[in-house]
Structures are given as C-alpha cells and as structure tokens.
C-alpha positions as CSV (number, residue, x, y, z in Angstrom):
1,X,37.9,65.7,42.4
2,X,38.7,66.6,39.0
3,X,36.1,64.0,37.1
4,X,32.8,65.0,39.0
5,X,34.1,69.2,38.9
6,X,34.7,68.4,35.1
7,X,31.8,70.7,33.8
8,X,32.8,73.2,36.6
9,X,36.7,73.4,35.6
10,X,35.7,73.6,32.1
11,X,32.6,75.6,31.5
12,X,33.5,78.5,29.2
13,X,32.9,81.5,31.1
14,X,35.4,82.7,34.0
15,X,37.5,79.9,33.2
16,X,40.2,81.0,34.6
17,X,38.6,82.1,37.8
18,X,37.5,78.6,38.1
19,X,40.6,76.8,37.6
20,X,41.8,79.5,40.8
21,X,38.8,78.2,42.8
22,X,38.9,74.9,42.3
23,X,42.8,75.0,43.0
24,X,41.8,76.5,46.3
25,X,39.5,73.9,47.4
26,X,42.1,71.0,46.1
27,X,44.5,72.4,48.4
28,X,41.9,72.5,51.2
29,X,41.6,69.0,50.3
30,X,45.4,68.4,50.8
31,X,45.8,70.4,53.8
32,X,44.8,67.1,55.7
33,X,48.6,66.1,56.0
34,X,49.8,69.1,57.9
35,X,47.5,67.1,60.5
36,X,51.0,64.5,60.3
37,X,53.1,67.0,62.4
38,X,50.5,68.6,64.7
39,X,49.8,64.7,65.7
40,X,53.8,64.1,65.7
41,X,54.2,66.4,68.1
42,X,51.9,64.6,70.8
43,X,54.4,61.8,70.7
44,X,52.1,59.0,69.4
45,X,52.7,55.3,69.7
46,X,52.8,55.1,66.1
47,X,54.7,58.4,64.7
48,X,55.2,57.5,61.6
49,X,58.7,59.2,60.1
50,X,58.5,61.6,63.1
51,X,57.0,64.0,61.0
52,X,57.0,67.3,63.7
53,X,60.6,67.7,62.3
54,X,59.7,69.8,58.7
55,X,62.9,67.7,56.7
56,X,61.1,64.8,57.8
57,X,57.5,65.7,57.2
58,X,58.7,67.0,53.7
59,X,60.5,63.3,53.1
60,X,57.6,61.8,53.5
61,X,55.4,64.0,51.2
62,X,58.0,63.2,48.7
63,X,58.0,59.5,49.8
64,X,62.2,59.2,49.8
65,X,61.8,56.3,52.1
66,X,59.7,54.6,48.9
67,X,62.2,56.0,46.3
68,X,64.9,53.5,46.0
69,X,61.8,50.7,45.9
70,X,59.9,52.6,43.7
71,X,62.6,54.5,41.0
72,X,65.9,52.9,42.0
73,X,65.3,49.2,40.3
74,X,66.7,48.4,37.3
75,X,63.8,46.7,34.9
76,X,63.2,45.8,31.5
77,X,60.6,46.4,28.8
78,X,59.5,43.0,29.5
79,X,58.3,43.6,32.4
80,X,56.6,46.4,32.0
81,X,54.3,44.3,29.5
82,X,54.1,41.4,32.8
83,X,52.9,44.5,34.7
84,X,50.4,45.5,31.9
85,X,49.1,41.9,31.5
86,X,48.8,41.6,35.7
87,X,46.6,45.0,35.8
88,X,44.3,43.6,33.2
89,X,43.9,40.3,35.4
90,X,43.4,43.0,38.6
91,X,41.0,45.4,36.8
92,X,39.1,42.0,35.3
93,X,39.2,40.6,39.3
94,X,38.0,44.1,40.4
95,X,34.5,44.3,38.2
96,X,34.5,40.5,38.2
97,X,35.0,39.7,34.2
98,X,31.7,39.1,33.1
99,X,30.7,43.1,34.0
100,X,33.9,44.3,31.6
101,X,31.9,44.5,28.7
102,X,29.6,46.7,30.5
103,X,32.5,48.5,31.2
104,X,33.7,48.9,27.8
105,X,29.8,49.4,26.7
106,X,29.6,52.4,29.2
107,X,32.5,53.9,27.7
108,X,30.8,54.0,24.2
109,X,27.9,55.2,25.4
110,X,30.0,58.5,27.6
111,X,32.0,58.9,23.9
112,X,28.2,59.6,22.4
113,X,27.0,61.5,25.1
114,X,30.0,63.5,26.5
115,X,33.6,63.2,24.2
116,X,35.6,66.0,25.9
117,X,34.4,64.4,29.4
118,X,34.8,60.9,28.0
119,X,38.6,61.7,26.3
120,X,39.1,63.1,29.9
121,X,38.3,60.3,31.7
122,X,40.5,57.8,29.0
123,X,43.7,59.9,29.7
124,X,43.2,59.5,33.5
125,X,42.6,56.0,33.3
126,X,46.2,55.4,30.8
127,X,48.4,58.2,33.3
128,X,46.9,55.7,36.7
129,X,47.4,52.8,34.6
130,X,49.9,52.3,32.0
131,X,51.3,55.7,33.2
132,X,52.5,54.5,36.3
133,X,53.3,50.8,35.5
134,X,55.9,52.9,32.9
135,X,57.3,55.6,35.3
136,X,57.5,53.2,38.8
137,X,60.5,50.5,38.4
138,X,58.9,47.9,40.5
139,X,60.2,44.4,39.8
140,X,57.5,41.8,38.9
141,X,57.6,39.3,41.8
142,X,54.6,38.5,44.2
143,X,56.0,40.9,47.1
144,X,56.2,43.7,44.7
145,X,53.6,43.5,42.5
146,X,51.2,43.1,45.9
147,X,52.4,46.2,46.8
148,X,51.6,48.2,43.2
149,X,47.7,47.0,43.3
150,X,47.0,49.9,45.6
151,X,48.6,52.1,43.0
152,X,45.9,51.3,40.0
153,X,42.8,52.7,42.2
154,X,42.1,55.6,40.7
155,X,42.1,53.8,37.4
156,X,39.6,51.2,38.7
157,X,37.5,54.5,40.0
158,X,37.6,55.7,36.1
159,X,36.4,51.9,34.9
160,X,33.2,52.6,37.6
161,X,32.4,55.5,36.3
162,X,32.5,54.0,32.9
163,X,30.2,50.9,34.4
164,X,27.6,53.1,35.6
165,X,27.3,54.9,31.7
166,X,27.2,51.2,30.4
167,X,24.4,50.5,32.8
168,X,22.7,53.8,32.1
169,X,22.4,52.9,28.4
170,X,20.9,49.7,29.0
171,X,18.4,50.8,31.3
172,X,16.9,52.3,27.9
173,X,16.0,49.2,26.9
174,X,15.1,46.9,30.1
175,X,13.9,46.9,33.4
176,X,15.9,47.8,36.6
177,X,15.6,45.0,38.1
178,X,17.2,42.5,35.2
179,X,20.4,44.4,36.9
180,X,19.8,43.3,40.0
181,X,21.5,39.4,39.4
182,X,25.2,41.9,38.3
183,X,24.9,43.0,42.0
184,X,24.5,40.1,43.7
185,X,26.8,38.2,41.4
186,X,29.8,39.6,42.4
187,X,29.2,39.1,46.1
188,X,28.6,35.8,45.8
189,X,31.0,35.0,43.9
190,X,33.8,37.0,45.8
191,X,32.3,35.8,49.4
192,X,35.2,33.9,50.3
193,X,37.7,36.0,49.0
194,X,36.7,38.9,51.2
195,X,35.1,37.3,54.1
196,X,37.5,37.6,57.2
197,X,35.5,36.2,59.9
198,X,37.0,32.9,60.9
199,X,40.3,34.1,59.5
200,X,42.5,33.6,62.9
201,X,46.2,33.7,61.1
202,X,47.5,37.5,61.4
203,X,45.7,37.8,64.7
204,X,47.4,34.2,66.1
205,X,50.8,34.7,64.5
206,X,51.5,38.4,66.0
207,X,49.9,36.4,69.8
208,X,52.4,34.4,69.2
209,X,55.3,36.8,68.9
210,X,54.2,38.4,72.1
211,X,54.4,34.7,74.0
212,X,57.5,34.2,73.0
213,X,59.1,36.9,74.2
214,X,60.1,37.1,78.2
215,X,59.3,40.1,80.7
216,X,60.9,43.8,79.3
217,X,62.6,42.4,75.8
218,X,63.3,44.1,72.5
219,X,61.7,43.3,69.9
220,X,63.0,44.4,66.5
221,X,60.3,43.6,63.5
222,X,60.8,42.9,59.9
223,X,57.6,44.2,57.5
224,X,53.9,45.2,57.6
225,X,53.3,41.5,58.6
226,X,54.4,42.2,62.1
227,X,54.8,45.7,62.3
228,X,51.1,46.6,62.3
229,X,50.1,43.5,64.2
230,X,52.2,43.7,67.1
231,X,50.8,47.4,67.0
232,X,47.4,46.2,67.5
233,X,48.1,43.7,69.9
234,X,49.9,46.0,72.1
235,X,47.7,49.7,71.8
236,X,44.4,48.7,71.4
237,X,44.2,45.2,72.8
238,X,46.7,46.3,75.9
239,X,48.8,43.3,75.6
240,X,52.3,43.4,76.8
241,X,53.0,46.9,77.2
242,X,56.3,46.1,78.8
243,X,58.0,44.8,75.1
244,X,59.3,47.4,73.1
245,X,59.4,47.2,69.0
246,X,61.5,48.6,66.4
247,X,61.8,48.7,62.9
248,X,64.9,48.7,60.7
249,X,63.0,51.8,58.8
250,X,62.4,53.7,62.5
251,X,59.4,54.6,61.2
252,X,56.3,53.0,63.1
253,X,57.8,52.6,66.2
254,X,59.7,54.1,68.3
255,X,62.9,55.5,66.1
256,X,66.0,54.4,68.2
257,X,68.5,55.3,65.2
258,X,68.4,59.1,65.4
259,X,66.2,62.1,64.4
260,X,68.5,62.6,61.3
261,X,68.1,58.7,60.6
262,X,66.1,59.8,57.4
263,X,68.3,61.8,55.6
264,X,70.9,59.2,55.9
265,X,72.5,57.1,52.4
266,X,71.8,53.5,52.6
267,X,75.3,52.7,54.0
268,X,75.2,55.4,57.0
269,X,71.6,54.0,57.9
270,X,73.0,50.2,58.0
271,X,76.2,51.4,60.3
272,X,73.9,53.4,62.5
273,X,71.7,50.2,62.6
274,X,74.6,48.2,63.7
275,X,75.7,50.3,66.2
276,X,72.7,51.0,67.9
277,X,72.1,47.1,68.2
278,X,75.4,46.4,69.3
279,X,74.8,49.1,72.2
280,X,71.2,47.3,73.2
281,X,73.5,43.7,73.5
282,X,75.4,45.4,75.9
283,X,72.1,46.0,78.5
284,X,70.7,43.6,80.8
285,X,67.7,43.7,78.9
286,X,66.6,40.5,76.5
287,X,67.1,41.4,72.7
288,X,65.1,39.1,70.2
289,X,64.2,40.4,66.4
290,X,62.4,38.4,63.7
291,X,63.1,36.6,60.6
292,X,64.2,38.8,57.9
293,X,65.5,41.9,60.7
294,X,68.7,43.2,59.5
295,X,69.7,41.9,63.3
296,X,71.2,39.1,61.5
297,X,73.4,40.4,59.2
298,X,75.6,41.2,62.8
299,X,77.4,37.5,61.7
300,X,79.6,37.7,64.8
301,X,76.4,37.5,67.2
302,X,75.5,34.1,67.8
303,X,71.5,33.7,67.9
304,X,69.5,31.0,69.0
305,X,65.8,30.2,67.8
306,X,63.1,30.6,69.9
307,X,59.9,29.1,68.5
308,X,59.0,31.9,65.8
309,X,61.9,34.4,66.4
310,X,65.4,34.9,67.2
311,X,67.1,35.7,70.7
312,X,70.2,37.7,69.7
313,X,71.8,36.7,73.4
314,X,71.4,33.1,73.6
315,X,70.5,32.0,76.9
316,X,71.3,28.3,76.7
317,X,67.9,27.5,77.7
318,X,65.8,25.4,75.3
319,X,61.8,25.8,76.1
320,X,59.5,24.5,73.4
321,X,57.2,27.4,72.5
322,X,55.5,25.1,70.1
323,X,53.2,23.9,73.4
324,X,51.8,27.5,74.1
325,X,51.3,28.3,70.3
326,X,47.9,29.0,69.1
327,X,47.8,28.0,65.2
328,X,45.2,27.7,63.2
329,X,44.0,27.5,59.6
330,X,47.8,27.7,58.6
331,X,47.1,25.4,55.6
332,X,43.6,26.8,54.4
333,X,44.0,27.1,51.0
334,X,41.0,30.1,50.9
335,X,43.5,31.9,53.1
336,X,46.6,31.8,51.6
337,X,45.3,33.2,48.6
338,X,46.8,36.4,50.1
339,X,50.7,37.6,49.9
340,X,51.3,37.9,53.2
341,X,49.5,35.0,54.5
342,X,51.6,32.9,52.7
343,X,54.5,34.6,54.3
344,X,53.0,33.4,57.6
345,X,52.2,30.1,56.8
346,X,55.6,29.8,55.2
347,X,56.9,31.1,58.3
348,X,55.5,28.9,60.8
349,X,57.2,25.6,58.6
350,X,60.4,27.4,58.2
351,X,60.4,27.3,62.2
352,X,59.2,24.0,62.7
353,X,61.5,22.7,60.2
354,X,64.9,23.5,62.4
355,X,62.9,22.6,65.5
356,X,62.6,19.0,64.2
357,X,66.8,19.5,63.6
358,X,67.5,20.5,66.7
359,X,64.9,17.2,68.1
360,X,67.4,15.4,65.2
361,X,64.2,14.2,63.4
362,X,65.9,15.5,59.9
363,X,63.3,13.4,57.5
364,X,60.7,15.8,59.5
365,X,62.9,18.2,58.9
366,X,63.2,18.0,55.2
367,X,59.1,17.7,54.9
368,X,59.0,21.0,56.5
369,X,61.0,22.5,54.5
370,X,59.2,21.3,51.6
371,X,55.4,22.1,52.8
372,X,57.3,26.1,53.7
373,X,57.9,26.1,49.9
374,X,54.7,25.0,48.9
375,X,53.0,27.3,50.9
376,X,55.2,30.4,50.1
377,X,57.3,29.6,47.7
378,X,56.4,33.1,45.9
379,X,57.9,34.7,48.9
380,X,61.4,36.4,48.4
381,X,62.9,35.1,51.3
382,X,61.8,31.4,51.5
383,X,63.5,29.4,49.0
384,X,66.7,31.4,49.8
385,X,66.3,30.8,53.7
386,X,65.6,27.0,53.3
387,X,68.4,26.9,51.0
388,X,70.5,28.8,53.6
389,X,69.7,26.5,56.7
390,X,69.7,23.0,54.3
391,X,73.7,24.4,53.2
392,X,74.7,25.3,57.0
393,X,73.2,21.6,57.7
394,X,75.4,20.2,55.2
395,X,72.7,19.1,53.0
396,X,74.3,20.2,49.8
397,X,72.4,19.4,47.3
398,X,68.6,20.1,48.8
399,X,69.7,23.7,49.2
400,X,70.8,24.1,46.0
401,X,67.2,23.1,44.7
402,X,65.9,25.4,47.2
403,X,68.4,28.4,45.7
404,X,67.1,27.2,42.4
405,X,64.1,27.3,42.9
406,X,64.1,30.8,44.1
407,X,65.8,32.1,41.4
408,X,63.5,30.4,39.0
409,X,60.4,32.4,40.9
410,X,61.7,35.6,41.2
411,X,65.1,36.4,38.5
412,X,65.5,39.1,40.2
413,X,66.6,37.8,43.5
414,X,70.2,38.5,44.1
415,X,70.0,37.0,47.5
416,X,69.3,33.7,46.4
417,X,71.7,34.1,43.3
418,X,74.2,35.2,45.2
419,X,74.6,32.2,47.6
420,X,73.9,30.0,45.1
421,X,77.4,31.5,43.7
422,X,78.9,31.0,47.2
423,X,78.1,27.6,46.7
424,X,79.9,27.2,43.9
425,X,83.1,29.0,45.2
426,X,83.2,26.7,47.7
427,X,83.1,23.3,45.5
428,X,85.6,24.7,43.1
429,X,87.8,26.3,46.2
430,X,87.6,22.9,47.0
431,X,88.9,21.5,44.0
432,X,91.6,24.4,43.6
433,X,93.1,23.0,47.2
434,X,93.4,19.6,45.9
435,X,95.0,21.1,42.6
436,X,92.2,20.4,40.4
437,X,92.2,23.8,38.3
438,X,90.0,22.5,35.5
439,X,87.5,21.3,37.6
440,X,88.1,24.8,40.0
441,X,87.5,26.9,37.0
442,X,84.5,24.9,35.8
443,X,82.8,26.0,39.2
444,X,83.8,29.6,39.4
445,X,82.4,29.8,35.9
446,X,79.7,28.6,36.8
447,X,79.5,31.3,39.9
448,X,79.8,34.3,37.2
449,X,77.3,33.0,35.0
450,X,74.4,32.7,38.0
451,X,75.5,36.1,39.7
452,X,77.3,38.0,37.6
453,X,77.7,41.7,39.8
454,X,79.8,39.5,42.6
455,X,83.1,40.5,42.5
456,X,84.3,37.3,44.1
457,X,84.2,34.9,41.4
458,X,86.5,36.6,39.0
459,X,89.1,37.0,42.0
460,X,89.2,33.3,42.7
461,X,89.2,32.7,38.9
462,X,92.1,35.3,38.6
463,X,93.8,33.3,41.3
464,X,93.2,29.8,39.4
465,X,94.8,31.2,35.5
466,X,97.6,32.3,38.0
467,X,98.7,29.2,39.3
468,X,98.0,27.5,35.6
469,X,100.6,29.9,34.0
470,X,97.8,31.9,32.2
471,X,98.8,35.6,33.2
472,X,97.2,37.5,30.9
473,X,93.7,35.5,31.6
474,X,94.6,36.1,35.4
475,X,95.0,40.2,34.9
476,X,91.8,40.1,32.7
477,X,89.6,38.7,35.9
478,X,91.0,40.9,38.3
479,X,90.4,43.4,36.3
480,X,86.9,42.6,36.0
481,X,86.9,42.0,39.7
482,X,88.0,45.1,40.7
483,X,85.6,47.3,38.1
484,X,82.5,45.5,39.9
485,X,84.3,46.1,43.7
486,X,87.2,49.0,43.6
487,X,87.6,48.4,47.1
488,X,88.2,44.3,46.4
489,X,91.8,44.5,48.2
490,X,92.8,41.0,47.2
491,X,91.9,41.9,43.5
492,X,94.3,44.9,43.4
493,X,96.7,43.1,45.7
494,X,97.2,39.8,43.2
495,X,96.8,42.4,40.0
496,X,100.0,44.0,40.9
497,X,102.0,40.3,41.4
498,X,100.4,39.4,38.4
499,X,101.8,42.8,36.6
500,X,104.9,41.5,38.8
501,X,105.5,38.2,36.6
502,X,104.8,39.8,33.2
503,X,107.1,42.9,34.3
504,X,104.6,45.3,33.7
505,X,106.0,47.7,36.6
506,X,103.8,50.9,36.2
507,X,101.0,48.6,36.7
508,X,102.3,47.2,40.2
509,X,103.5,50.3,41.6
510,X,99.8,51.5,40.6
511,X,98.2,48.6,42.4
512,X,100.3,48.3,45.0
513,X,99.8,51.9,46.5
514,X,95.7,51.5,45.9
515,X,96.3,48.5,48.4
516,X,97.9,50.7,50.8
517,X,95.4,53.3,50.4
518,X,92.9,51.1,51.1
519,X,94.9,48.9,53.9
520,X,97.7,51.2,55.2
521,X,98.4,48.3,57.4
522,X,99.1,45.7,54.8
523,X,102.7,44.7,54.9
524,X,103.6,42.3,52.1
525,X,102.1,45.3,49.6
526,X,104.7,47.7,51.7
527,X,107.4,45.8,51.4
528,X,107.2,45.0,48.1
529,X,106.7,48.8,46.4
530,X,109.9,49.3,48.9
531,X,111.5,47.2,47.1
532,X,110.2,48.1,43.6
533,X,110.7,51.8,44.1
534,X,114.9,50.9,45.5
C-alpha cells in the first residue's frame, strides 16, 4: 500500500492531510478481520480461535498463540547469520538466480531515477528481511525455518519491484522480446517443483486417517499436516461426518478445552488437556489421536497402533489396515522436496516399521526405520521417535544412533537430548546397583554434558559422591539439581541428609521443611526435623 501511494504520501503539498487519508483507507484495508467474529459467530466448522469472544479475537490479532514460537526461544547470533544465509538461498530460489543481477541492476537504475522512492524501498526490504530474521527467535531447523519463508514476502515483493526497474533500463537498449526467454525460463525450470498434478500424498495420507478410524470415534490431530486435510476430507468432500477432530491448540476444530482455553499459561492448558481426555476415555465412544498428539504424554493409558494412528482404548483386536491403504509416490524424490511431505513419508515407515515388530520380522523392522530417517530425517520428531521405539525394544545401541542423529540435525532438540540422557541414567543406574561408582559417575557425566537443563542427572550424581564418601561433591550436585528443578523433592530431600553427615544443621532443618512443603505427606523428612528440632 505504501510503495505504489509513495508519491501520494509524500508529495509536498497537504502533506499532512494525506498521511490522514491514506491512514483512513489503510484501516479500511484492515477492517477485513472484524469479518473473523461476525463469521465466528455463525458457528463455522472451522472457527479458528473462536474469535466472536473480543479477548479471543484480540489474541489473535496479537498472535499470542504464535508468541512463545515466535519470541520465547532462546537463539544465538549464529543463527541469526544461518537465517540470513537461508533468505539469500530463498530470495535466489524465488527470482531463480540467473534474474538477481537484474534485480540488483533495477535497483541502480530506481537510485538514478527515483532516490527518496528507491532509499524507501531499501529500508522496507532490510525491516521484512534482516529486520525480522533479528526481532523473531525462531530456531534454525527444517520445521521452523519452513514456517519463516512466509514471513520474507513482502521483501521478495520489494526485489519485484526492483526486477521490473532493471528490466525497464534494459529495454533502452534491446528489443522486448530478447526478455521473453527470462519468462519462460523460470517456468520451465521450476515445472516440477510447483506442478501438483499427480501429487497423491497429502490427499491419500489424510484418506487414510479417515479408514482407520471405526463408526463415531475421536479423532485428536497433531499439525497443519492433518489438521487442514482431514478438514477437506470431511467439509467439502463429505467424507465421514460422523468422526469428530480436535486439536491440542483448540483452534481449528471444534475447541473442547474451554472458551477461556486461550488465555491459559502453558501448564493450565496441558492439565486442562489432560483432563478433558481423561473424561472422553470414560465414554463409550472410540478415542484415537495421531502421532505427535499430546494424547500420549497420558503414560498411564496404554495405546495400541492401528495402521497410521493410535487407539487410546485398546480393543485387543489386531486388523491390518495396511490392506485398505491407498499409498502412493511415498518415495518420489520430486515430492519430498517439501517439509511436510517428508513428514508423511517418514510417517508411513515409522508405522510400518513396528508393524513388521509386532509380525516379529525385526530385520524389516530395522530397514524401516532406516528408510523413515532417510526420508525425514530433518523432521523434529523422527530420529527421536525411532530412537524411542528401538530403546523400548531393547535395541540399545540402534536408538542411541537414532537420538544422535537427531541431535546432530537439529541442536536444538531437547527431546531427543533429553532421552538420550535418560539413557545414560539408566546404564550408569545400572552400574551404581552393582557398586560400580566410577563407572556410574562416568555415565551421569555423560548425561549432564548432552542435556544439561535436566535436573535428574546431578541428583543421581549427588547420590553416587554420597555413597563414595565425597560430601561436599554430593551437596554441590544437589544443589545444582535443585537451582534447575526447585520442586526436585529427592534433591532437597538427600541435601538435608547430606547437611546431616557434615553437621551443617541450619541447612537440614532448611531442607527438610521445603520437603514438607512440597510433600506434607512425606514421613521420613517428618520424622527426622522431629527429631532435629527435640
């Protein structure tokens, strides 16, 4: 709005009665989202935020459901510079490289011409470029930086706009039609990319989804990869209107969590979560979620796997879904160039992987696993999954690879970090029970140094220096435990019997009430500052 009114906003005369107008008519512009609550309020399948309630509509002009993804990440200034370097790859993609000098050509030519205009459009290009990849705190992994391209679009407007003055200068000097190869050029060569047509994946995976659920179930979703297409499938193809979908966000669906849902902290939304699942087990109704659904963080609900997803009430019953699938192109290289593909294709391995272990094929098995990780390896949850399901199996060493490998992708992947640390609390808790210490505290090392924000490897270290005679080492790792997880009851617990056996008694009478504040109920704490305080 701004570049082509550029001579309007800044035309000398009745400048300032301009800049009025033209605010006007940019609000005109953004009145188009009060159109979110009139269409909330007829109840739509897809009521995004539920945005007839003003809190809610004004949460989602401030985009607080975005806000921890977008501003709550911790980041360096190195990857800032990985995010610079990946928009000049993009922007080179965008124009196709050989039209960038044109680019940079047409931007010499609109200095010439026009340099108010032309310092104008610079600035816009560095605050929808640079500007943003500086303010946002998005990690640099494949998920996220898929989700930032959107972001740069203005910028790449600015670089067309530039293009055309490059163009414009050169048409001084030759014939229109020696342009005409630039146009086709790009087409040509980006045919593939953007042709769709025989591209079957999204539309087969989300069928599916739908034949593997039975008559009435709940459905709960995980990400845009099923979220939209199950939307499709079901409100404007008419297939299986009897399922009903939710999201752990309650935002595209139906939101079962509670109209206040959004103004929630990140714990209150997980309990509410919980709860409201725990209240669908208890109806006759069939409950199945995806992959990657916070339905599985309920650890005390035994799942089974049903061909692509999870029922959360097992029904004993073992069909093989594999038979009705429709699958194709799953391994077409010109498809997977895409983010989510990959997530699909990795997907569909991942599942026939643990169907070859429950058929007990487990060299099948392992290949799976290996062609999930070749397909989407770049994928947050893949590695850490495999490595997850190889470690359940008992296959030790093959999902420490996989937890590995995942960290090696993506550094920022506490998930993968953080079992890979569980791992190693189990070998040295291992060799702690056999009264191996050395070997014990060689492991939990070990655990620190790969995830160092868990609190549970400087406990069982704490416990280790304890039963070596090394109290003061002891006190130091509880310490440490307890300043990474206050509420670490076991840390403050053997703190205050470590201040025990060095007779430091302010410290135990300290630690053993912040036990009882956080358990009332635990005794040996109790009895002890009983005794203490006789």
């Amino acid at each position: 709005f701004i570049v082509f009114y550029w001579e309007i906003l800044f035309e000398k005369r009745n400048f300032w009665k301009r800049i009025l107008a033209s605010f006007i008519f940019l609000l005109f512009g953004l009145s188009v989202i009060l159109f979110m609550p009139v269409r909330s309020i007829a109840q739509p399948f897809m009521d995004w935020g539920n945005t007839e309630i003003f809190s809610n509509f004004i949460a989602q002009i401030r985009r607080v459901q975005y806000k921890t993804f977008e501003f709550g990440q911790t980041v360096t200034l190195f990857t800032k510079f990985q995010f610079i370097k990946y928009f000049l790859k993009l922007a080179g993609e965008q124009f196709t490289y050989y039209l960038i000098p044109f680019v940079l050509l047409g931007l010499i030519n609109l200095w010439k011409l026009l340099k108010k205009f032309c310092i104008f459009t610079v600035l816009l290009f560095l605050i929808n470029s640079l500007g943003l990849i500086f303010i946002l705190k998005f990690q640099f992994n494949p998920q996220q930086s898929s989700v930032v391209e959107v972001y740069y679009l203005p910028a790449y407007t600015i670089m067309a706009i530039w293009l055309y003055f490059g163009i414009l200068y050169l048409s001084k000097f030759v014939k229109t039609f020696i342009f005409l190869p630039f146009i086709i050029l790009p087409l040509i060569t980006n045919f593939n990319y953007n042709n769709k047509r025989n591209n079957f994946i999204a539309y087969d995976y989300s069928s599916n989804i739908l034949k593997s659920l039975p008559k009435e179930a709940h459905f709960f979703s995980s990400g845009d990869n099923q979220m939209f297409l199950l939307s499709y499938q079901q409100w404007c193809l008419n297939n299986r209107k009897d399922l009903s979908f939710y999201t752990d966000t309650g935002l595209l669906f139906k939101n079962i969590f509670g109209s206040d849902f959004f103004q929630l902290t990140k714990e209150e939304k997980r309990m509410r979560r919980e709860y409201v699942q725990r209240e669908l087990l208890k109806q006759s109704r069939p409950v199945y979620f995806s992959l990657g659904s916070s339905f599985s963080n309920l650890r005390d609900i035994k799942s089974e796997i049903t061909g692509i997803v999870f029922r959360a009430k097992p029904s004993g019953l073992n069909y093989d879904m594999w038979q009705i699938y429709a699958i194709r192109d799953i391994d077409n290289k010109n498809y997977l160039t895409e983010y989510l593909l990959r997530d699909v294709a990795a997907q569909y391995h991942y599942f026939l992987a643990e169907k070859y272990y429950i058929d007990k094929n487990i060299n099948e098995m392992l290949r799976e696993f290996d062609i999930a990780g070749n397909a989407g390896g770049d994928v947050e949850w893949v590695f850490n999954n495999i490595g997850i399901s190889l470690r359940e199996k008992g296959f030790s060493d093959d999902a420490i690879k996989n937890f590995q490998k995942g960290i090696e992708i993506n550094p920022y992947d506490d998930n993968s970090k953080n079992n890979l640390a569980f791992m190693y609390l189990g070998f040295g808790y291992e060799k702690f029970q056999k009264k191996k210490y050395d070997d014990a505290v060689d492991f939990y090392k070990k655990a620190i140094e790969i995830s160092p924000q868990l609190a549970d490897p400087h406990g069982y270290l704490g416990v280790v220096y304890e039963q070596m005679n090394q109290n003061e080492l002891a006190i130091s790792e509880y310490q440490k435990a307890i300043s990474l997880k206050y509420d670490y009851i076991d840390a403050h617990y053997n703190l205050g019997v470590a201040y025990w056996k060095i007779k430091n008694w302010t410290g135990v009478i300290q630690e053993f009430e912040t036990v009882l504040q956080l358990n009332p109920e635990h005794q040996q704490a109790r009895k002890y500052l009983t005794m203490l305080k006789k």
